[in-house]
PDB file of N, CA, C and O in Angstrom:
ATOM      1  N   UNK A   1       1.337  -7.515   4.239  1.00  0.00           N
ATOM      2  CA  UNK A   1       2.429  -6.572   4.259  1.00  0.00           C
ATOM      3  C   UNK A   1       2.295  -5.724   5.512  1.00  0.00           C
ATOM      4  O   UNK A   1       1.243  -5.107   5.677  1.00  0.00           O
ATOM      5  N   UNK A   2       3.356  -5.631   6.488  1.00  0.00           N
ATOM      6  CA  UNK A   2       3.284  -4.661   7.169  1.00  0.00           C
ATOM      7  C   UNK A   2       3.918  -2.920   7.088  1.00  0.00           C
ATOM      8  O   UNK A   2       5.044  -2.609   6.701  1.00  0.00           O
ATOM      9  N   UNK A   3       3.307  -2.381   7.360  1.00  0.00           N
ATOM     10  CA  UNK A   3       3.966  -1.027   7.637  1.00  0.00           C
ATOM     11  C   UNK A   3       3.829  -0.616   8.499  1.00  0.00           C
ATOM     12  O   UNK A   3       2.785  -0.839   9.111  1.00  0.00           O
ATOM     13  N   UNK A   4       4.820   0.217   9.021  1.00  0.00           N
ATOM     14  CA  UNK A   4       5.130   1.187  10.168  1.00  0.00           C
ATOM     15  C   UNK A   4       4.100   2.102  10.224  1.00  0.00           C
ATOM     16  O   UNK A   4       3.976   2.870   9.270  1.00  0.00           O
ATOM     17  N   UNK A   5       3.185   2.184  11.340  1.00  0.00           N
ATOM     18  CA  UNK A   5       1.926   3.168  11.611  1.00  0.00           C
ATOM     19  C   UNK A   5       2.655   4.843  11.418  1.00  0.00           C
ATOM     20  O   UNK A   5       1.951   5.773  11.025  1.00  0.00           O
ATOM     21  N   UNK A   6       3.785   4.984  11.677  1.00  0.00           N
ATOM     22  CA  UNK A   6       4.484   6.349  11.185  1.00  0.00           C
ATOM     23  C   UNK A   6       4.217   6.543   9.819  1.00  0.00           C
ATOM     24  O   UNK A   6       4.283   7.751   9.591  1.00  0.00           O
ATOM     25  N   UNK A   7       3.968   5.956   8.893  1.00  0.00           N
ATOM     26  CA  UNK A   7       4.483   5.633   7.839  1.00  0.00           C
ATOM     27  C   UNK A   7       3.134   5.696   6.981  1.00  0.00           C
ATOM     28  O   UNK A   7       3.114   6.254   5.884  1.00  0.00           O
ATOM     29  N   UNK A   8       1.946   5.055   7.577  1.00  0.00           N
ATOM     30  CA  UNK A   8       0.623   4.773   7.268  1.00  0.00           C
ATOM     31  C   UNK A   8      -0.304   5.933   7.481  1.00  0.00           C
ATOM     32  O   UNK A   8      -1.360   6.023   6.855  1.00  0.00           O
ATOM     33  N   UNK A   9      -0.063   6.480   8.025  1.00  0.00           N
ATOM     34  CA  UNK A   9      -0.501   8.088   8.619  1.00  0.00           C
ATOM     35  C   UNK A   9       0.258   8.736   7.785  1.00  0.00           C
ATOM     36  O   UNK A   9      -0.266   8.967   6.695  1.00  0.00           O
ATOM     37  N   UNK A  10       1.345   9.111   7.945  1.00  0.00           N
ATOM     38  CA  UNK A  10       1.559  10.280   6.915  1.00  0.00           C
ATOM     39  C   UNK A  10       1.176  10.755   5.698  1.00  0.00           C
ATOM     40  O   UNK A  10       1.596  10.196   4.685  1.00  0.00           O
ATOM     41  N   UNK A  11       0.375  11.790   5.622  1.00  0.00           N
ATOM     42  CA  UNK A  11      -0.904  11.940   4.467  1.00  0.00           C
ATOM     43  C   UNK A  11       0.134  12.623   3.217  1.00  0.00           C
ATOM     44  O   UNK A  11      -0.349  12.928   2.126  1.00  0.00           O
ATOM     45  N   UNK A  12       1.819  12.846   3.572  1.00  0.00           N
ATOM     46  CA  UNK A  12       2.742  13.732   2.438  1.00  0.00           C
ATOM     47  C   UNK A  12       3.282  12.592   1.732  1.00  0.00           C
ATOM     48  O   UNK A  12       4.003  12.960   0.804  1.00  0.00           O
ATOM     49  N   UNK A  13       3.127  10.527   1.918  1.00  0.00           N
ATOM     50  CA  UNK A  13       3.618   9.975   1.882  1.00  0.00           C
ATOM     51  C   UNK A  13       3.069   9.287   1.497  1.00  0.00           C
ATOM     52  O   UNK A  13       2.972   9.311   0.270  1.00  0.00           O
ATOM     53  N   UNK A  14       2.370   8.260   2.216  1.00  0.00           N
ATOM     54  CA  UNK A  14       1.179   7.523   2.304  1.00  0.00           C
ATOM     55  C   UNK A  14      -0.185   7.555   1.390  1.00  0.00           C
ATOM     56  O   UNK A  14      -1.105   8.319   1.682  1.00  0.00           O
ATOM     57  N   UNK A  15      -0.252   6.599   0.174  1.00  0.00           N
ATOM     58  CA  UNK A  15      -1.829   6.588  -0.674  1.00  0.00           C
ATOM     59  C   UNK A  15      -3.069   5.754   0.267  1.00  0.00           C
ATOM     60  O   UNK A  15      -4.221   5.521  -0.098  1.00  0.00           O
ATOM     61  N   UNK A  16      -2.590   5.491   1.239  1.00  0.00           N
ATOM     62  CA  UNK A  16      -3.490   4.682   2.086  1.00  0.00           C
ATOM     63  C   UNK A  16      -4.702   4.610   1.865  1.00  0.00           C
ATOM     64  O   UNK A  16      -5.424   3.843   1.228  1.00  0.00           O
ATOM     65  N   UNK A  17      -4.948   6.146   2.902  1.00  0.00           N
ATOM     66  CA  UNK A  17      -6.388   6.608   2.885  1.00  0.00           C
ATOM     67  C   UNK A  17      -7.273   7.091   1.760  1.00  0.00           C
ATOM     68  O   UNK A  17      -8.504   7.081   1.766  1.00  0.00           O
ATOM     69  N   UNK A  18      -6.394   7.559   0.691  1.00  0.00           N
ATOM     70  CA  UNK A  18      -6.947   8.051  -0.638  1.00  0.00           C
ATOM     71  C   UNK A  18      -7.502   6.196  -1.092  1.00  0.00           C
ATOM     72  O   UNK A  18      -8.661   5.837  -1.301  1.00  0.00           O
ATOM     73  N   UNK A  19      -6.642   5.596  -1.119  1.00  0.00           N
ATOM     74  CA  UNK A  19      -7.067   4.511  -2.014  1.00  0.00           C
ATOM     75  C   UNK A  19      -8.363   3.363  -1.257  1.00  0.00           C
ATOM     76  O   UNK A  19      -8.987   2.432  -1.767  1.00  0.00           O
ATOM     77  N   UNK A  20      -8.383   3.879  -0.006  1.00  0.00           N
ATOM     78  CA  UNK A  20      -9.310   3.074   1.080  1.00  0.00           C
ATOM     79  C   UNK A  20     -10.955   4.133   0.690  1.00  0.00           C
ATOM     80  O   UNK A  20     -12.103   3.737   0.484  1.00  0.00           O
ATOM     81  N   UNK A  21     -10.621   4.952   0.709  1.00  0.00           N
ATOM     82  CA  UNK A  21     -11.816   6.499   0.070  1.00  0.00           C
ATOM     83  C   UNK A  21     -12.157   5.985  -1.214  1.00  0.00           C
ATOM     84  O   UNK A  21     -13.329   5.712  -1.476  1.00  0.00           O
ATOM     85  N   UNK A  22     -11.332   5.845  -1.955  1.00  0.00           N
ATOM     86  CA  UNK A  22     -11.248   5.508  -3.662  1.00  0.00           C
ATOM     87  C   UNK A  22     -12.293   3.702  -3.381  1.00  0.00           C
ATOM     88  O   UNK A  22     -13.490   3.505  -3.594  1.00  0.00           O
ATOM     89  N   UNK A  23     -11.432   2.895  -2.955  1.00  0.00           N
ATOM     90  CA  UNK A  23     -12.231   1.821  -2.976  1.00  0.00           C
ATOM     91  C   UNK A  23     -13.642   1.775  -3.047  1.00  0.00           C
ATOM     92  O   UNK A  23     -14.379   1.162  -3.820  1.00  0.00           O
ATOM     93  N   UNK A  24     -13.984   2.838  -1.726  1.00  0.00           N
ATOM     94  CA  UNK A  24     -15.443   2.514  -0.975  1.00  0.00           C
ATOM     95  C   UNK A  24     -16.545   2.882  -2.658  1.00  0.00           C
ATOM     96  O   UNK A  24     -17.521   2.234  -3.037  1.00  0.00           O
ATOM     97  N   UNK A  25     -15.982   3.970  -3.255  1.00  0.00           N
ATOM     98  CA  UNK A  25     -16.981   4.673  -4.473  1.00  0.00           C
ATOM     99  C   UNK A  25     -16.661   3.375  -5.697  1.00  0.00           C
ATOM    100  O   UNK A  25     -17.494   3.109  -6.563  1.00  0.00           O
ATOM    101  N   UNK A  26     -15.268   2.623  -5.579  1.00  0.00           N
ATOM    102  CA  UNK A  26     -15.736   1.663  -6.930  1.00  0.00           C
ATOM    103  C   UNK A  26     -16.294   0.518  -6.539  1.00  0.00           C
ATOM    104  O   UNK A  26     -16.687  -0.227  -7.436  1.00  0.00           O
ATOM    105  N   UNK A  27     -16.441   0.161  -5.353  1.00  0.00           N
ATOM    106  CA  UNK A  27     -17.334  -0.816  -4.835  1.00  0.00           C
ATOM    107  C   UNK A  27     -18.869  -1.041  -5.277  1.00  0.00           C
ATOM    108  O   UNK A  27     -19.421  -1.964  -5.875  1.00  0.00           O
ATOM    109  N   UNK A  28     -19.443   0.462  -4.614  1.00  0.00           N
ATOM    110  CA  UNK A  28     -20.951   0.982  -4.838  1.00  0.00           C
ATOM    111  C   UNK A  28     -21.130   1.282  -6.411  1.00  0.00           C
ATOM    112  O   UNK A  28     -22.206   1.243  -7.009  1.00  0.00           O
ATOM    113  N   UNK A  29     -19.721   1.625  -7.038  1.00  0.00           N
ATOM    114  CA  UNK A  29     -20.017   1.956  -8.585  1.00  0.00           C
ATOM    115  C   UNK A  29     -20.565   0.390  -9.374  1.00  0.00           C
ATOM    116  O   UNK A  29     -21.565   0.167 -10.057  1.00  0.00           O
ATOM    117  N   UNK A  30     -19.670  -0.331  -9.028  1.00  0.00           N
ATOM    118  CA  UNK A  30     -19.701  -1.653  -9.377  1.00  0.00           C
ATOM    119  C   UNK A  30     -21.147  -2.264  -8.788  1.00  0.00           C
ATOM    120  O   UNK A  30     -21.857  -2.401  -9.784  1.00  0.00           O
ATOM    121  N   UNK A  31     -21.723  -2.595  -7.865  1.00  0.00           N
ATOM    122  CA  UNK A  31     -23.045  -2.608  -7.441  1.00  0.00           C
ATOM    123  C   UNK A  31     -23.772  -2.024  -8.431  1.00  0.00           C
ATOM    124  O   UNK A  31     -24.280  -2.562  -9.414  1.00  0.00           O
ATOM    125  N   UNK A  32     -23.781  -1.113  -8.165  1.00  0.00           N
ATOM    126  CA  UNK A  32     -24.989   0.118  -9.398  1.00  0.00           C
ATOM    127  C   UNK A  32     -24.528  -0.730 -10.581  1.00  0.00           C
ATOM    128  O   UNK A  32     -25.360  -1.637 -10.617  1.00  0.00           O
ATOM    129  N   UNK A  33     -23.978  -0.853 -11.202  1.00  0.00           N
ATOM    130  CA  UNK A  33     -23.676  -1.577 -12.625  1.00  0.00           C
ATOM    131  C   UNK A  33     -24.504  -2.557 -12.588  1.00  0.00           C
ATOM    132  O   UNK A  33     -25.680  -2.478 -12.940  1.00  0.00           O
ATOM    133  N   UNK A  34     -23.775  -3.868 -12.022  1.00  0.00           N
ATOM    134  CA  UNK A  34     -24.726  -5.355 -11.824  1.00  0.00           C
ATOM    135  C   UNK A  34     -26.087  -5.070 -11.684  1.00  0.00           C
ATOM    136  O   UNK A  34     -26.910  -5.582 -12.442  1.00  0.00           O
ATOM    137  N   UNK A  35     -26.458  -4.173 -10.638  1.00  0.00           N
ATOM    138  CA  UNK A  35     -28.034  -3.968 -10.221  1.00  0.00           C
ATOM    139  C   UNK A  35     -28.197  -3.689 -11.360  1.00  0.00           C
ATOM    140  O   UNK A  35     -28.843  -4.630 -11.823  1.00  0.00           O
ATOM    141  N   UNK A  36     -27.875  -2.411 -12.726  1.00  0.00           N
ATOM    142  CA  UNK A  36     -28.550  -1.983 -13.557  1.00  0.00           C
ATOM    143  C   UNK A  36     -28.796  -3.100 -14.419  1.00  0.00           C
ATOM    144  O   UNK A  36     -29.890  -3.518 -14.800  1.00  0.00           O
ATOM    145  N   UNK A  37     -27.662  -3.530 -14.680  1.00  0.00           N
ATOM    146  CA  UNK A  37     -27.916  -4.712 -15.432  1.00  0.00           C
ATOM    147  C   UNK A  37     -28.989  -5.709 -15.594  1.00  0.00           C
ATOM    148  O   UNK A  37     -29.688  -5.950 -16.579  1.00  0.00           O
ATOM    149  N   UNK A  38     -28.963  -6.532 -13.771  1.00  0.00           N
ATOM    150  CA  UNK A  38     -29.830  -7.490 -13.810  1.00  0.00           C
ATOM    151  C   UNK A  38     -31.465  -6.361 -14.388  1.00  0.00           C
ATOM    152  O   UNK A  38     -32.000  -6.534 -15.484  1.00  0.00           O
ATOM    153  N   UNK A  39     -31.745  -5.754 -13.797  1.00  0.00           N
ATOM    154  CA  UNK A  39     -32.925  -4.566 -13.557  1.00  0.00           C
ATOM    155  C   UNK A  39     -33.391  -4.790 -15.508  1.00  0.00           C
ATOM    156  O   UNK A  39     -34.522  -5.024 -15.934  1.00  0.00           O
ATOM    157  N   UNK A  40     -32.449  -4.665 -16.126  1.00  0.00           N
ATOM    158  CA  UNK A  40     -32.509  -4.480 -17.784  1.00  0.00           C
ATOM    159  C   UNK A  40     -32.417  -5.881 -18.154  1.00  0.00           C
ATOM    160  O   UNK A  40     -32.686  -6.143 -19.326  1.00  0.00           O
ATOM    161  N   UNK A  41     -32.164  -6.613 -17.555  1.00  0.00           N
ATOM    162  CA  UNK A  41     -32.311  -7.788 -18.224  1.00  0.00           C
ATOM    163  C   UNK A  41     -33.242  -8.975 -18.202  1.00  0.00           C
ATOM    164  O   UNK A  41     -33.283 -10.009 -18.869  1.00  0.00           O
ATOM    165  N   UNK A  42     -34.250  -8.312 -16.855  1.00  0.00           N
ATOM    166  CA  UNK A  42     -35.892  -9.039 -16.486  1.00  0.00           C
ATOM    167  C   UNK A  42     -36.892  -8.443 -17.925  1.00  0.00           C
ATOM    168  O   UNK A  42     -38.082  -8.745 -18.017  1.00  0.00           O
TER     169      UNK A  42
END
């Protein structure tokens, strides 16, 4: 999908950056899970 860089920037408009911020913490959340897991399951 493209969007207009006007459009992608605008922080009154745009979930971009919130959801690119948001990603990075359920990424590492998700990691920490599996790790705990395997860790509990040796």
């Amino acid at each position: 999908v493209e969007i207009d860089s006007a459009l992608a920037d605008d922080h009154e408009r745009s979930l971009i950056t919130t959801q690119v911020e948001m990603g990075v913490a359920i990424r590492m959340a998700c990691l920490e899970a599996v790790a705990a897991r395997r860790k509990g399951a040796s």
